[in-house]
N, CA, C and O atoms as CSV, one atom per row, in Angstrom:
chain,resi,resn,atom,element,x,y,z
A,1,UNK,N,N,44.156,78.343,20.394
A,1,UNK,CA,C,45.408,77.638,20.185
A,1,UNK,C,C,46.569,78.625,20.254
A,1,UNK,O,O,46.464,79.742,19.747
A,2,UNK,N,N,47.540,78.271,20.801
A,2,UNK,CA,C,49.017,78.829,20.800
A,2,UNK,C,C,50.131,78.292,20.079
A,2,UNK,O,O,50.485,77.113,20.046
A,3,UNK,N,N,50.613,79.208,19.543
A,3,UNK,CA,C,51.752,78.288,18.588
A,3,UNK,C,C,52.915,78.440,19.197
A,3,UNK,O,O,53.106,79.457,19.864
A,4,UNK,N,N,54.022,77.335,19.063
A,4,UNK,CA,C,55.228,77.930,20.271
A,4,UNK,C,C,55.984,77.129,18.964
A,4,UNK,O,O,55.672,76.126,18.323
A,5,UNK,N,N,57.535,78.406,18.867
A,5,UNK,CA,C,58.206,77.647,18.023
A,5,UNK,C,C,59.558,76.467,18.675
A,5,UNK,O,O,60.311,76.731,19.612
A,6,UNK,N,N,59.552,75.181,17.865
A,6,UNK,CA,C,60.663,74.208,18.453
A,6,UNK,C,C,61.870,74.715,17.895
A,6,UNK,O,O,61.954,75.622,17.067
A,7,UNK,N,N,63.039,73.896,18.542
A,7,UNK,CA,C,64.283,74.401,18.526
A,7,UNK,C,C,64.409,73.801,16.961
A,7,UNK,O,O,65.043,74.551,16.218
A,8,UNK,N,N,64.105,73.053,16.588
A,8,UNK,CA,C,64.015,72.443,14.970
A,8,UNK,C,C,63.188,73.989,14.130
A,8,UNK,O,O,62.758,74.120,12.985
A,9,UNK,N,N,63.215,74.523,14.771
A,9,UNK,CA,C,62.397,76.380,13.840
A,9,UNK,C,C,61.048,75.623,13.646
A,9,UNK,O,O,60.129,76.425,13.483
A,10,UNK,N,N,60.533,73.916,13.605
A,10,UNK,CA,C,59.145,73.801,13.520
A,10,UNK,C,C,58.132,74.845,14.557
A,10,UNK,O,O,58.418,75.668,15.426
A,11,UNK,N,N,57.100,74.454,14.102
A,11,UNK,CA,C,55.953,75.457,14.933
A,11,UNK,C,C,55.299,74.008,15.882
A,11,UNK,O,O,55.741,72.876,15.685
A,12,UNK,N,N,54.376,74.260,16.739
A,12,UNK,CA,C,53.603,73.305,17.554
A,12,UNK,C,C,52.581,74.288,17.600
A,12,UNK,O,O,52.754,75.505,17.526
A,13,UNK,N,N,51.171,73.497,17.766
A,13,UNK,CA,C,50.107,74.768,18.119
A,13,UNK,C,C,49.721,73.802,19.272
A,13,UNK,O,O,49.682,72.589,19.064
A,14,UNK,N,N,49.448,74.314,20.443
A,14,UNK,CA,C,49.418,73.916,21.869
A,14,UNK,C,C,47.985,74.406,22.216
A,14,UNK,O,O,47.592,75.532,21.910
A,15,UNK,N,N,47.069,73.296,23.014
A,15,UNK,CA,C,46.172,74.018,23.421
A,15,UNK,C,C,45.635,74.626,24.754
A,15,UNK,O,O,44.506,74.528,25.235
A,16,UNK,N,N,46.916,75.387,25.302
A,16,UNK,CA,C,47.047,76.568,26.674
A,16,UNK,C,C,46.514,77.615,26.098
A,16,UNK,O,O,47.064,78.111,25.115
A,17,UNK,N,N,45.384,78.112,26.597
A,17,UNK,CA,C,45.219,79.522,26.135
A,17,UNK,C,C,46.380,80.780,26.174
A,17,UNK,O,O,46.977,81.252,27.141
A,18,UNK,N,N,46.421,80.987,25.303
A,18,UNK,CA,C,47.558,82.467,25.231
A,18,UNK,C,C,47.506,83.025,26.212
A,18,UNK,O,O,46.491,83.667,26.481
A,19,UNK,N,N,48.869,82.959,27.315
A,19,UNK,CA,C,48.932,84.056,28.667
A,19,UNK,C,C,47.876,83.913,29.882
A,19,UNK,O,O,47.577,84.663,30.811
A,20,UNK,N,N,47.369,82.424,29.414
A,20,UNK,CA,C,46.556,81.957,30.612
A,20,UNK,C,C,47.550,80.964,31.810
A,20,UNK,O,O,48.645,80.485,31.515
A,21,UNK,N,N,46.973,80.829,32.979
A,21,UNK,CA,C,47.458,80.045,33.893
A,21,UNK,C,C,48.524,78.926,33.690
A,21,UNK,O,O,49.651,78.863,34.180
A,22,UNK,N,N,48.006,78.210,32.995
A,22,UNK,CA,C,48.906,76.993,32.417
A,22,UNK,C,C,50.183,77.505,31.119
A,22,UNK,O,O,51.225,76.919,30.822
A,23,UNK,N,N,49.740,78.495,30.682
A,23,UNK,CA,C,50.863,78.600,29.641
A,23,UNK,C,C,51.198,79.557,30.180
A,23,UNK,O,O,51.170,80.229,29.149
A,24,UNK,N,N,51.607,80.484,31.158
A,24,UNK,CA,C,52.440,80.999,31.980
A,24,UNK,C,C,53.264,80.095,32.690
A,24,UNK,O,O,54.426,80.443,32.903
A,25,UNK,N,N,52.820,78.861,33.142
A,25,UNK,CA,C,53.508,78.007,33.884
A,25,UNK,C,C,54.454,77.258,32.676
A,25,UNK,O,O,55.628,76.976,32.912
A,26,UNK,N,N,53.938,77.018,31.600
A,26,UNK,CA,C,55.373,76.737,30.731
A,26,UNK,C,C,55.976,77.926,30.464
A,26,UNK,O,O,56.940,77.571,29.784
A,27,UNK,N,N,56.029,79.113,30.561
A,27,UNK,CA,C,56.456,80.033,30.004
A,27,UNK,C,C,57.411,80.215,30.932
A,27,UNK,O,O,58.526,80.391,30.439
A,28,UNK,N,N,57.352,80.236,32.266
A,28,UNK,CA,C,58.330,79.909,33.307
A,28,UNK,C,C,59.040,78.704,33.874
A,28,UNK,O,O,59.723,78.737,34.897
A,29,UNK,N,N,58.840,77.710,33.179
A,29,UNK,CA,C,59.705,76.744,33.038
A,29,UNK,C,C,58.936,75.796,34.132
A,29,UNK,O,O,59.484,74.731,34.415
A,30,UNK,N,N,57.775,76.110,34.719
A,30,UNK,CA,C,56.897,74.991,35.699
A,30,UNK,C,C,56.721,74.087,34.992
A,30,UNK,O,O,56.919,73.002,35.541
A,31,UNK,N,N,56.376,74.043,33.810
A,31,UNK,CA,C,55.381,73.043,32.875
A,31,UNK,C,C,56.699,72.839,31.779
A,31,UNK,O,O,57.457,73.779,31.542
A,32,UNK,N,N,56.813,71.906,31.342
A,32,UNK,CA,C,58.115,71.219,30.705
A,32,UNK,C,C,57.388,70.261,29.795
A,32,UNK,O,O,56.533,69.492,30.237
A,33,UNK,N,N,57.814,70.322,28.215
A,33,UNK,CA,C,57.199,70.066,27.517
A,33,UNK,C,C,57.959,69.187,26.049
A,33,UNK,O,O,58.753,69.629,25.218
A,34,UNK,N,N,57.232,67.586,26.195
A,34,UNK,CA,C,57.499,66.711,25.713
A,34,UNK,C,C,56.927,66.653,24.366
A,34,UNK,O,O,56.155,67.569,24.083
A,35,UNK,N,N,57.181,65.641,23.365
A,35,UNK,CA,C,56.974,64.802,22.479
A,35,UNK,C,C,56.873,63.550,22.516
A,35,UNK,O,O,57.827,62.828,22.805
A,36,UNK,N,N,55.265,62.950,22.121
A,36,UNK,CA,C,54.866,61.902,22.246
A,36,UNK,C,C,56.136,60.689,21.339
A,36,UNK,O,O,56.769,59.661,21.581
A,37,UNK,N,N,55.972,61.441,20.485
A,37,UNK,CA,C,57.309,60.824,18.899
A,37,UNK,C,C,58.316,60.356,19.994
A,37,UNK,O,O,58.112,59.198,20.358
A,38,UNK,N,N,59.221,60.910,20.523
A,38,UNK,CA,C,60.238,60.502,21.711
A,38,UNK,C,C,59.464,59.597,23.222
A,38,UNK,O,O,60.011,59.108,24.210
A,39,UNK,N,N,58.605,59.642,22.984
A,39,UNK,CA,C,57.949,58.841,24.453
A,39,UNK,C,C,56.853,57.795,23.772
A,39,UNK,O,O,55.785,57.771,24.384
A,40,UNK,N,N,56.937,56.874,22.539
A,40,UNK,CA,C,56.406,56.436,22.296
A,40,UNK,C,C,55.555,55.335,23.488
A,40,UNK,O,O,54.355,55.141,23.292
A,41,UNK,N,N,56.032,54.860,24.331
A,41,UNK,CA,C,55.591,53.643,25.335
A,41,UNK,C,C,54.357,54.585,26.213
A,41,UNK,O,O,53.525,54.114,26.989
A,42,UNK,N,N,54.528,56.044,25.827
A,42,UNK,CA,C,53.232,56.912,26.981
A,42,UNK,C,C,51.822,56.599,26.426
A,42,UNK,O,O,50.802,56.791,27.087
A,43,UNK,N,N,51.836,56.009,24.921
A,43,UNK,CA,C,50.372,55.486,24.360
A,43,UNK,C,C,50.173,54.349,25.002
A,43,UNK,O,O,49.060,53.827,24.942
A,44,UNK,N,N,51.202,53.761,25.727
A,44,UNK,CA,C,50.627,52.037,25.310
A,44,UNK,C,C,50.173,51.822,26.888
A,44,UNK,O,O,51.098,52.029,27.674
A,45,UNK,N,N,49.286,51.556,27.312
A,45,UNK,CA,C,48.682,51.045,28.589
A,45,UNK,C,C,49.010,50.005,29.116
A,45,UNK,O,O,48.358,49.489,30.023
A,46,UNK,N,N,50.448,49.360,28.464
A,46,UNK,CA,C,50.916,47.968,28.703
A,46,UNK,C,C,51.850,48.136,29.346
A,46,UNK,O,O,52.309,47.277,30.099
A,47,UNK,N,N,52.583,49.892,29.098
A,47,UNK,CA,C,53.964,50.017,29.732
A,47,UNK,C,C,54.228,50.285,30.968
A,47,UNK,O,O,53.441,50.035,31.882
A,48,UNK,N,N,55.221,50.753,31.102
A,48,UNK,CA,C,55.769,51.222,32.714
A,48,UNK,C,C,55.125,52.684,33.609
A,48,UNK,O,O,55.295,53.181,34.722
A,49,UNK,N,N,54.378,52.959,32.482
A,49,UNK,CA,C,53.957,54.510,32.571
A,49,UNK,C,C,52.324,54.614,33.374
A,49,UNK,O,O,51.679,55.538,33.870
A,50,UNK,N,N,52.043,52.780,33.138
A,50,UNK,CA,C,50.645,52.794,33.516
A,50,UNK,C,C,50.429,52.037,35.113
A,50,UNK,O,O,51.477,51.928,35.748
A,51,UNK,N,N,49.386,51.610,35.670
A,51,UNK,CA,C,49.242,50.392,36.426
A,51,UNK,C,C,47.868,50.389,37.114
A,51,UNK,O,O,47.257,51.350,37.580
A,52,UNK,N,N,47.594,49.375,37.082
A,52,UNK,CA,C,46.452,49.100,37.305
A,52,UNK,C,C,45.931,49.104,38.792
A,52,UNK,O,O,46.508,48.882,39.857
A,53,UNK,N,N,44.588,49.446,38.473
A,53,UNK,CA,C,43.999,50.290,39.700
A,53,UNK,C,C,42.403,49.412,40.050
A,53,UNK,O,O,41.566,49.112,39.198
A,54,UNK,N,N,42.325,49.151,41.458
A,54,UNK,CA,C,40.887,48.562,41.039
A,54,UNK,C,C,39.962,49.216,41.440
A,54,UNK,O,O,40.209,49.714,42.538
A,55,UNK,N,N,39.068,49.429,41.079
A,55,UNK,CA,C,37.806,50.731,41.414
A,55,UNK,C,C,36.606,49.820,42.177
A,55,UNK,O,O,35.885,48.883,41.835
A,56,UNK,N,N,36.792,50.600,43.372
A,56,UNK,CA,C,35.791,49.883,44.331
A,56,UNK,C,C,34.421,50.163,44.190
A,56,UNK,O,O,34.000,51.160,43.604
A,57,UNK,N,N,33.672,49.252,44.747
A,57,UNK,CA,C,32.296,49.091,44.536
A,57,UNK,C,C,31.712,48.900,43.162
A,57,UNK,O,O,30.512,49.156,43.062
A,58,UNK,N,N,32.465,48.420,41.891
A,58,UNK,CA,C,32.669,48.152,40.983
A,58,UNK,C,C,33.139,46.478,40.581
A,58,UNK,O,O,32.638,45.670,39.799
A,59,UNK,N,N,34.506,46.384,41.642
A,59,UNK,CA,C,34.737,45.346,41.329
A,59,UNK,C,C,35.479,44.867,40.240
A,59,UNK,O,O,35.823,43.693,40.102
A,60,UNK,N,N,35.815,46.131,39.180
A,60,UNK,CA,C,36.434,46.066,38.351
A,60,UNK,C,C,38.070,46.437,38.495
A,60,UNK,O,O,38.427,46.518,39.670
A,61,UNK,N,N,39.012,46.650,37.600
A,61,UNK,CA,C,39.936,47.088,37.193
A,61,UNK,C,C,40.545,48.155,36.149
A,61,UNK,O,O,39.922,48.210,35.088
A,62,UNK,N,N,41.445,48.849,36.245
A,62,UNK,CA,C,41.176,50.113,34.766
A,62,UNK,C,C,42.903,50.626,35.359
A,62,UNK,O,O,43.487,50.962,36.389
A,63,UNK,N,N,43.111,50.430,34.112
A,63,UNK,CA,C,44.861,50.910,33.532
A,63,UNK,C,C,44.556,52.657,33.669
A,63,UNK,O,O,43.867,53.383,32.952
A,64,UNK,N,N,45.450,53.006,35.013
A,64,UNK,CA,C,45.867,54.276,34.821
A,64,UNK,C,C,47.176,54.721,34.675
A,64,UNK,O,O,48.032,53.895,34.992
A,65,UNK,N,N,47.702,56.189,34.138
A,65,UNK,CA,C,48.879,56.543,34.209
A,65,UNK,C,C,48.937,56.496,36.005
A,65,UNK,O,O,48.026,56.625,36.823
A,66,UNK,N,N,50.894,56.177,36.250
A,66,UNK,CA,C,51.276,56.615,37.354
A,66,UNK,C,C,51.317,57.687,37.781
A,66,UNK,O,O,51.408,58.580,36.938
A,67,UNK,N,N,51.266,58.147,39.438
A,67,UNK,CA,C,51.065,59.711,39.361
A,67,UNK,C,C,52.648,60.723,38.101
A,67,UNK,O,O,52.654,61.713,37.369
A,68,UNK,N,N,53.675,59.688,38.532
A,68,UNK,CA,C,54.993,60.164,38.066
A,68,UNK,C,C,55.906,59.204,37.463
A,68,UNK,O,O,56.577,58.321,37.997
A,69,UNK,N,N,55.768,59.649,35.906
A,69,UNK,CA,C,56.289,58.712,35.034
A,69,UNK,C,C,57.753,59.450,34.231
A,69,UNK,O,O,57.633,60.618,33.861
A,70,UNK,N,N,58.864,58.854,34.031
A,70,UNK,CA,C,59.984,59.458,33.060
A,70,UNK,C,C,59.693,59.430,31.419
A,70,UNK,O,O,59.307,58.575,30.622
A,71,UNK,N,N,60.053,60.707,31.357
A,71,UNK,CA,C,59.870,60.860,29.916
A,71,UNK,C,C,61.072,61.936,29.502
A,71,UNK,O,O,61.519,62.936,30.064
A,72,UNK,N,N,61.417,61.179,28.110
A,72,UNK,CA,C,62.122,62.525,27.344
A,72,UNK,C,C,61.696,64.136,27.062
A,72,UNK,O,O,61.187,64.492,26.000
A,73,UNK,N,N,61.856,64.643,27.682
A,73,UNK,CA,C,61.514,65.875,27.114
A,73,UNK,C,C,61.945,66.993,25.462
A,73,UNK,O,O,63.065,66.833,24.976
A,74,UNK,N,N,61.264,67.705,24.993
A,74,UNK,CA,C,61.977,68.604,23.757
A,74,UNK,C,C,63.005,68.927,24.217
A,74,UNK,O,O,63.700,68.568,23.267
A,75,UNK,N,N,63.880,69.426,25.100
A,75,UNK,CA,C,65.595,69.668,25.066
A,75,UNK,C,C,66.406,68.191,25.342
A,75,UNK,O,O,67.601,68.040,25.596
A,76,UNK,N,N,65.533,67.338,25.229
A,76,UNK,CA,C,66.770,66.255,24.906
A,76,UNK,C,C,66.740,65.523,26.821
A,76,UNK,O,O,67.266,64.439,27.074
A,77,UNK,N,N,66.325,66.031,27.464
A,77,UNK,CA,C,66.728,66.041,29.189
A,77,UNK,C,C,65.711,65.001,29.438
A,77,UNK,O,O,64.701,65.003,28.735
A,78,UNK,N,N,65.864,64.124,30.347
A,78,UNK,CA,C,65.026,63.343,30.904
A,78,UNK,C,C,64.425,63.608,32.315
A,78,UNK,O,O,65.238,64.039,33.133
A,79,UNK,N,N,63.294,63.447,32.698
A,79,UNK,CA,C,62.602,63.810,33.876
A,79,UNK,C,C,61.731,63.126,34.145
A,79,UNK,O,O,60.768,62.822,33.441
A,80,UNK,N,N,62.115,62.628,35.789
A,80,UNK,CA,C,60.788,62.059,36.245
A,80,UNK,C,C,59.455,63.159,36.937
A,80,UNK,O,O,59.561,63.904,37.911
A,81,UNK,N,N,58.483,62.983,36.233
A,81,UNK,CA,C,57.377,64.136,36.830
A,81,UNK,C,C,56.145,64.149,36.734
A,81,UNK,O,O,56.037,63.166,36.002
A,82,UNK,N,N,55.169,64.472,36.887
A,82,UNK,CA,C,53.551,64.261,36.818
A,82,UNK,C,C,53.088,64.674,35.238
A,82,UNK,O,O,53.442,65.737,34.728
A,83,UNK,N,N,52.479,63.954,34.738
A,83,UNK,CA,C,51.688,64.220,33.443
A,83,UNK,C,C,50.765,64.919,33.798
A,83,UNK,O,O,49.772,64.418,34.325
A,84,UNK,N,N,50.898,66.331,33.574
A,84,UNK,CA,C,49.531,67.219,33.735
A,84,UNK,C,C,49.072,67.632,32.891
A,84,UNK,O,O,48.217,68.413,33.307
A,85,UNK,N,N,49.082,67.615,31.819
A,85,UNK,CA,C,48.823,67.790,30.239
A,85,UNK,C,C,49.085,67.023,29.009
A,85,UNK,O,O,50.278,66.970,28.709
A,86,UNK,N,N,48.065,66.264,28.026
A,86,UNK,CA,C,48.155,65.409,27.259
A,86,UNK,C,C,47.755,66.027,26.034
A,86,UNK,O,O,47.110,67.075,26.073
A,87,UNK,N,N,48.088,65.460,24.884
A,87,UNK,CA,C,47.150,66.002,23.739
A,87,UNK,C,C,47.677,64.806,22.783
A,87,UNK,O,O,48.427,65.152,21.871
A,88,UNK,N,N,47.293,63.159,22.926
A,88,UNK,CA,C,47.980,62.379,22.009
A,88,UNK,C,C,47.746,62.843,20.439
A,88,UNK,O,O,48.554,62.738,19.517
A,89,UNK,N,N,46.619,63.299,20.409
A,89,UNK,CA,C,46.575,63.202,19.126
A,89,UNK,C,C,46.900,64.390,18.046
A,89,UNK,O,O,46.793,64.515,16.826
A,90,UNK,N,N,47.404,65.290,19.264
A,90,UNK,CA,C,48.211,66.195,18.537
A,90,UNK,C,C,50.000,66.146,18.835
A,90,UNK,O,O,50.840,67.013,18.592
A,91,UNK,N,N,50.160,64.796,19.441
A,91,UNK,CA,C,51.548,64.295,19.857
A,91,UNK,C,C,52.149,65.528,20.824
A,91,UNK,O,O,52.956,66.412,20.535
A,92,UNK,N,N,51.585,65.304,21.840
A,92,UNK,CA,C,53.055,66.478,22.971
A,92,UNK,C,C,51.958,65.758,24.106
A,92,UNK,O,O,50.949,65.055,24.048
A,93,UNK,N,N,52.754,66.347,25.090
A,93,UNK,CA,C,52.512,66.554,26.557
A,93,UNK,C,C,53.037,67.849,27.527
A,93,UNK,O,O,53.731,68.692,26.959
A,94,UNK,N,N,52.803,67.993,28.630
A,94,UNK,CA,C,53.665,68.864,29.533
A,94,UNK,C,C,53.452,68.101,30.781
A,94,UNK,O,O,52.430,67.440,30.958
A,95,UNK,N,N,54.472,68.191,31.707
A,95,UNK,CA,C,54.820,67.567,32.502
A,95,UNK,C,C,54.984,68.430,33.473
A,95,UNK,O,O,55.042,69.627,33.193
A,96,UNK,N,N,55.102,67.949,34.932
A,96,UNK,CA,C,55.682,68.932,36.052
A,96,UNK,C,C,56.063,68.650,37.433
A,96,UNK,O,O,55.304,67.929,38.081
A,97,UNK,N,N,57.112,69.104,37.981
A,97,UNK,CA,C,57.559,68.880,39.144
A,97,UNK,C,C,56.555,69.521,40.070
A,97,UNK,O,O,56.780,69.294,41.259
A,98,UNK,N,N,56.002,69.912,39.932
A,98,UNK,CA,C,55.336,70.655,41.163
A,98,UNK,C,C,55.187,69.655,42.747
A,98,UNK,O,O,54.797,68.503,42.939
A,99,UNK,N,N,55.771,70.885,43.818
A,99,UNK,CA,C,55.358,69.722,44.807
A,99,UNK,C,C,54.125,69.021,45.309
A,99,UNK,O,O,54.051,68.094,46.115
A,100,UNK,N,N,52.992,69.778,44.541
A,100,UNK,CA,C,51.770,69.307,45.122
A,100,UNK,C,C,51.510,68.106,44.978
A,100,UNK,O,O,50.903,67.451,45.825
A,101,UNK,N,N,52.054,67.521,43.571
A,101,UNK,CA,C,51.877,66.111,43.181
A,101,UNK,C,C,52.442,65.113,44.102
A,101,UNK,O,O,52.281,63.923,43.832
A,102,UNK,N,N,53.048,65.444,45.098
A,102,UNK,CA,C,53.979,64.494,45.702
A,102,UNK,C,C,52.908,63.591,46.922
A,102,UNK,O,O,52.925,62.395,47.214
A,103,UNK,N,N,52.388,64.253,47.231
A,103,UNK,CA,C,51.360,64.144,48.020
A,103,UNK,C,C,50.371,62.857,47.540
A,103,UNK,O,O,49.990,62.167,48.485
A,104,UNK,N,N,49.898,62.435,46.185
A,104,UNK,CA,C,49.394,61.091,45.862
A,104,UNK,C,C,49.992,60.275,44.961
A,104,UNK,O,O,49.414,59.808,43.980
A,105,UNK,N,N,51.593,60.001,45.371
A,105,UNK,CA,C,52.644,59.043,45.352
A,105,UNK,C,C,51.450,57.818,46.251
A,105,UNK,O,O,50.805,58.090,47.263
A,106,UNK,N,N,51.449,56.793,45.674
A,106,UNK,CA,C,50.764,55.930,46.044
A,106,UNK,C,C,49.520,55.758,47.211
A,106,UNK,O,O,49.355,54.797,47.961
A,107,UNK,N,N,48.655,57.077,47.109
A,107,UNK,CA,C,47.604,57.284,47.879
A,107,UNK,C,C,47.008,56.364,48.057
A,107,UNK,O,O,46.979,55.756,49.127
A,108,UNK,N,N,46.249,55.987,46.781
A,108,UNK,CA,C,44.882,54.820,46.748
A,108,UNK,C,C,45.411,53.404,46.729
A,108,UNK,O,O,44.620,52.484,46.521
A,109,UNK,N,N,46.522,53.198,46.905
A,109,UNK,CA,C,47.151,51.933,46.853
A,109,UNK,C,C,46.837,51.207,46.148
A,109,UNK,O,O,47.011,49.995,46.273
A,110,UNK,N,N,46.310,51.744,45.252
A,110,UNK,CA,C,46.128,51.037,43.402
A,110,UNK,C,C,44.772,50.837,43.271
A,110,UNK,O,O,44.340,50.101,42.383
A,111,UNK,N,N,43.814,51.588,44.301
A,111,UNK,CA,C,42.359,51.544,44.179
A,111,UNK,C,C,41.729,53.059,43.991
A,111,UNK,O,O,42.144,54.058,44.578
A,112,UNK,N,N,40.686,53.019,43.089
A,112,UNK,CA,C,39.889,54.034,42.977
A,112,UNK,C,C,38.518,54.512,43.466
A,112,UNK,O,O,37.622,54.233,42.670
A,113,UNK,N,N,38.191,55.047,44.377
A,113,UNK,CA,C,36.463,55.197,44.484
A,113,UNK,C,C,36.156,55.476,42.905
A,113,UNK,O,O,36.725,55.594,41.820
A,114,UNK,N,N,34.190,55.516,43.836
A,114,UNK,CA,C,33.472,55.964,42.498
A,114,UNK,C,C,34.061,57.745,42.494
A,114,UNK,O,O,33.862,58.229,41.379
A,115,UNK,N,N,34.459,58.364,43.096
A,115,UNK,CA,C,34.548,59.716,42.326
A,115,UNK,C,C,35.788,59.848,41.701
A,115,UNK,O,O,35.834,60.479,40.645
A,116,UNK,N,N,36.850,59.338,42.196
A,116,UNK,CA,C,37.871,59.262,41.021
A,116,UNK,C,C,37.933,58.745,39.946
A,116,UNK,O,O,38.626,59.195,39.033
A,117,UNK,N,N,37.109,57.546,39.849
A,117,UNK,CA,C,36.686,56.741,38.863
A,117,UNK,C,C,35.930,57.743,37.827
A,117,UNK,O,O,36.333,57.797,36.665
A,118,UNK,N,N,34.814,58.547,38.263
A,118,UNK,CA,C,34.692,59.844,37.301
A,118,UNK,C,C,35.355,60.923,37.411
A,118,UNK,O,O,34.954,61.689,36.536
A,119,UNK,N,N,36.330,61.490,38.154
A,119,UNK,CA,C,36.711,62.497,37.386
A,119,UNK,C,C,38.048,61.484,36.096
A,119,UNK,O,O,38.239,61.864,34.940
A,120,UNK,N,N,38.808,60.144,36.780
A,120,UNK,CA,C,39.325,60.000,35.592
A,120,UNK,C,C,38.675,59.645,34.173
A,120,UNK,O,O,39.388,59.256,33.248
A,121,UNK,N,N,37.149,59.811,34.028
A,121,UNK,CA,C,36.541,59.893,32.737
A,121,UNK,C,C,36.745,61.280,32.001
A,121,UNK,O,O,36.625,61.470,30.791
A,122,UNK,N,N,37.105,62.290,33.050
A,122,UNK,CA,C,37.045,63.640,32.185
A,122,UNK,C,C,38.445,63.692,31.646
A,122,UNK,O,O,38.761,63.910,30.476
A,123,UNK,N,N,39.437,63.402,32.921
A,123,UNK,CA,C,40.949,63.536,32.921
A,123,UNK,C,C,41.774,62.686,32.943
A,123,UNK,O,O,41.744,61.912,33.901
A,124,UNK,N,N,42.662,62.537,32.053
A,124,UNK,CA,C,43.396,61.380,32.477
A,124,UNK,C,C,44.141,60.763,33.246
A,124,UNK,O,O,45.266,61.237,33.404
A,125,UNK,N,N,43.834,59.701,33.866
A,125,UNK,CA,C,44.903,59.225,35.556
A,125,UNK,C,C,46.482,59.593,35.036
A,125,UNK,O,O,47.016,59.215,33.993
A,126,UNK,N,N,46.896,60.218,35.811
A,126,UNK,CA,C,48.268,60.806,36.060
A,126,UNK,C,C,49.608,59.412,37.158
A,126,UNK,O,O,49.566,59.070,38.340
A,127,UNK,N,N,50.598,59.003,36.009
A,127,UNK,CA,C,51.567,58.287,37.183
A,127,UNK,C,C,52.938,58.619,38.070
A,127,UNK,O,O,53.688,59.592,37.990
A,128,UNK,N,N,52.997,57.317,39.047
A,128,UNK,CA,C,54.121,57.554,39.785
A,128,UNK,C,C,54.606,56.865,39.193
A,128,UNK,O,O,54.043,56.227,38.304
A,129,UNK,N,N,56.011,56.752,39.545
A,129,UNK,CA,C,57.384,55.970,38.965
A,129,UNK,C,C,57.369,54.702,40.113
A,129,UNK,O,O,58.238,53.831,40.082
C-alpha cells in the first residue's frame, strides 16, 4: 500500500505499488485521481457510467462501465476519461486520458465474446461517454 497525502492534509492509502508502473503514471499526472464520495452514480449500474452489453454465445446481457465516463476528480476538475483503476471499497479511482483507450470507443457495439466476457470477471468493464 501507498499512502498519498490529500489537499484536505487527509492521508489515502492507494493500492499502486510504491514507484511501480502505475504509480509513476499518477505521479506524472497520466493517472488522475478521483473520489468515489464525489462520483457517487460510478456504484450504481443504473447510471450513465454503465451500458449494457450482450455477450455472445451466451445469449445473455451484463451492465458494463463505458470505455469513457465523466467524473469529478480530487482537484475539483471534471474529466471525461477511461476508468483504469477502481477500489470501491476503499472509495477512489484513477482515471486516464491515454490515447490507447481511444481505440475501443464503441468496438463491440455493445457485444462481448466469451473472452472478454472473462477477462471482465477479473477486471472491470471500463466506459465510453
Amino acid at each position: 500500500m501507498t499512502i498519498i497525502k490529500l489537499p484536505n492534509n487527509q492521508t489515502l492509502n492507494i493500492n499502486l505499488a510504491d514507484y511501480g508502473s502505475s504509480f509513476k503514471k499518477y505521479l506524472d499526472g497520466s493517472y488522475k485521481l478521483g473520489l468515489i464520495s464525489d462520483n457517487p452514480e460510478i456504484i450504481d449500474e443504473n447510471s450513465i457510467h454503465y451500458e449494457e452489453v450482450n455477450i455472445k454465445n451466451d445469449n445473455t446481457k451484463k451492465k458494463c462501465f463505458k470505455n469513457k465516463i465523466r467524473v469529478k476528480l480530487l482537484d475539483n476538475n471534471y474529466l471525461t476519461a477511461h476508468l483504469i483503476h477502481w477500489v470501491p471499497s476503499d472509495g477512489y479511482f484513477f482515471v486516464t486520458q491515454d490515447k490507447f483507450w481511444d481505440k475501443f470507443d464503441n468496438e463491440n457495439n455493445n457485444n462481448l465474446d466469451e473472452k472478454s466476457e472473462l477477462n471482465n470477471k477479473i477486471t472491470p468493464p471500463f466506459p465510453p461517454e
